[in-house]
N, C-alpha and C positions, 0 to 999 in steps of 0.2 A: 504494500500500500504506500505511495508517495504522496504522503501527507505529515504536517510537522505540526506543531503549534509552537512559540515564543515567546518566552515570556522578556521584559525589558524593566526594569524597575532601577530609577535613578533619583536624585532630589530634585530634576526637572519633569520627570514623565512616568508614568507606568499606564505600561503599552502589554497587551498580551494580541499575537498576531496568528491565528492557525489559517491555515490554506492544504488544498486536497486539490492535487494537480491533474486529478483525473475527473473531476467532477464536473457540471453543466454552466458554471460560472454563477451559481447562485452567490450573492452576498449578503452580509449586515454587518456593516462599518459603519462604526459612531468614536469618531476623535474629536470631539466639540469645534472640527472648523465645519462650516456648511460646505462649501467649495469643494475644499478635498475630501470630505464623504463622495462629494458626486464623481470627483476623480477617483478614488478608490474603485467605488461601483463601476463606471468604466473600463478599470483595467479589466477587475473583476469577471465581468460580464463575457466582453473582447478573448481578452485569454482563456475562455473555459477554465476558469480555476475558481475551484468553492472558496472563497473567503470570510474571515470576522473576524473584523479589527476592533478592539476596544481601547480606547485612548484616555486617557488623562493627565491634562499637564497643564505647565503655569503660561495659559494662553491669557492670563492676565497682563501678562509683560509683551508679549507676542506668540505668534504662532509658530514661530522660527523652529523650536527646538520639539514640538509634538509632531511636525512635517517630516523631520530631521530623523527623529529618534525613530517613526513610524518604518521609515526606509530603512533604516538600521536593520529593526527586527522583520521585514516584510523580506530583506535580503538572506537573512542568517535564516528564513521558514524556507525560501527557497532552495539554499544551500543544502538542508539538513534534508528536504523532500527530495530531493533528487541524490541522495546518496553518490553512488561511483559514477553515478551517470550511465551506465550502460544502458546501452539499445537506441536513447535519444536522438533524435537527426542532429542536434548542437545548435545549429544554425537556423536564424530566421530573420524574416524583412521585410518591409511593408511603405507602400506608398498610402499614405493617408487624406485625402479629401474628406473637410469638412468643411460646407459653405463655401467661403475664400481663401480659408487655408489650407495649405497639402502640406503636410510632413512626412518627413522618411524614415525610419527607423531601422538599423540593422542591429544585429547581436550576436555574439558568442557565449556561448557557455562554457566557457573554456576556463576559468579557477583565475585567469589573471585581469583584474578588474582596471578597467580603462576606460575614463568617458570621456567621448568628443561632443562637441554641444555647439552647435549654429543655428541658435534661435533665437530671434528676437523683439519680444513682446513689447506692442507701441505703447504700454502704460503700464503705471506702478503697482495698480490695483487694479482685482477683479472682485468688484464690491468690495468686502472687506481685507481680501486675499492677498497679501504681497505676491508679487510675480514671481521675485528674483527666488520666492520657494516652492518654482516647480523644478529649476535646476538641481535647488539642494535637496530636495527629494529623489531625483534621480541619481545625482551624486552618491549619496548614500547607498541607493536599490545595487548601485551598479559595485561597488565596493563591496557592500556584505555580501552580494550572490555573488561575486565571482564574474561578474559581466563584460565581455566589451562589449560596448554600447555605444552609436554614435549616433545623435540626431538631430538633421539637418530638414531645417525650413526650407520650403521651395517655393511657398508664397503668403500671404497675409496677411490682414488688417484690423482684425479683431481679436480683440489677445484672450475671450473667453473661447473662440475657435482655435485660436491655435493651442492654446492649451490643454483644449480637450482631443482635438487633432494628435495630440505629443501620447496623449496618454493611451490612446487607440491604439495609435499607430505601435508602439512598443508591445501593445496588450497582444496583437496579432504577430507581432516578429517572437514574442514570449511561446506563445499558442505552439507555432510552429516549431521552433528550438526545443519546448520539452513534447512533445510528440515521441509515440515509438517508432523507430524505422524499422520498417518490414522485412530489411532487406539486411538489416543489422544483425538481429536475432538478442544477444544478449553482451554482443562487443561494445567496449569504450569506443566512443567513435574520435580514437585519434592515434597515428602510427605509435605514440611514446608506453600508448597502454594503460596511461592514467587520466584524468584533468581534474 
């Protein structure tokens, strides 16, 4: 069964994250931001992956470190769900239209965590949301899972579509990367034998 749960407990946050990678992408994410529930639900959704995030933190200061710490633990669920990785295709990528915006998203699962990041959003705020933390939530994802992640804007002007465009778009390059390959059977998919 590739499924984890995480717990996260700091004097900023305590975060418990479980996800079931084979599941129909059913959710219930509640981190007291409105915004990022709806982004979680997205990725959620997009990647077929069961998730329930429960969050709480000192989002009386900001939202910075509930965003931050969420990713942390939504990366190390990842990590821990997909064990050796065997059978996985690894690899996945996605051109995203949404409205005006299209995003691209590619990935590796590959254990060495790398983000490239060319996006960017015409304002500071999506309602009450700083922007600059949808990077550092990927930052994070892509660090505790083991990620290379690159994602490039191709077009935009609305930064609640591109935003939600980023998180699609990765939710379907994720979809595909943890998938069984048929063709694999129960090998690492990488000549070294491990990732």
């Amino acid at each position: 069964m590739r499924q984890a749960t995480i717990t996260r407990k700091t004097a900023e946050t305590d975060i418990t994250v479980t996800i079931d990678l084979d599941g129909a992408g059913a959710y219930d994410n509640a981190t007291g931001v409105g915004f990022f529930d709806h982004m979680l639900d997205q990725l959620a959704r997009h990647a077929l992956i069961d998730m329930t995030v429960r969050a709480a933190g000192d989002t009386h200061i900001d939202d910075h470190h509930t965003v931050e710490d969420t990713g942390i633990a939504l990366g190390q669920a990842l990590t821990k769900a997909l064990g050796q990785k065997r059978g996985i295709r690894r690899y996945g990528e996605c051109h995203l239209p949404m409205d005006d915006a299209q995003v691209r998203a590619a990935l590796d699962l590959s254990g060495r965590p790398y983000l490239v990041w060319n996006l960017a959003l015409p304002t500071p705020k999506i309602g009450t949301f700083d922007c600059e933390l949808v990077r550092e939530f990927f930052q994070a994802f892509s660090t505790h899972g083991g990620i290379t992640l690159h994602v490039d804007q191709i077009h935009g002007i609305n930064s609640h579509h591109i935003a939600e465009a980023t998180f699609k778009a990765v939710a379907r390059a994720l979809r595909a990367a943890v998938e069984a390959d048929p063709r694999k059977g129960d090998d690492v998919p990488s000549t070294k034998g491990t990732l």
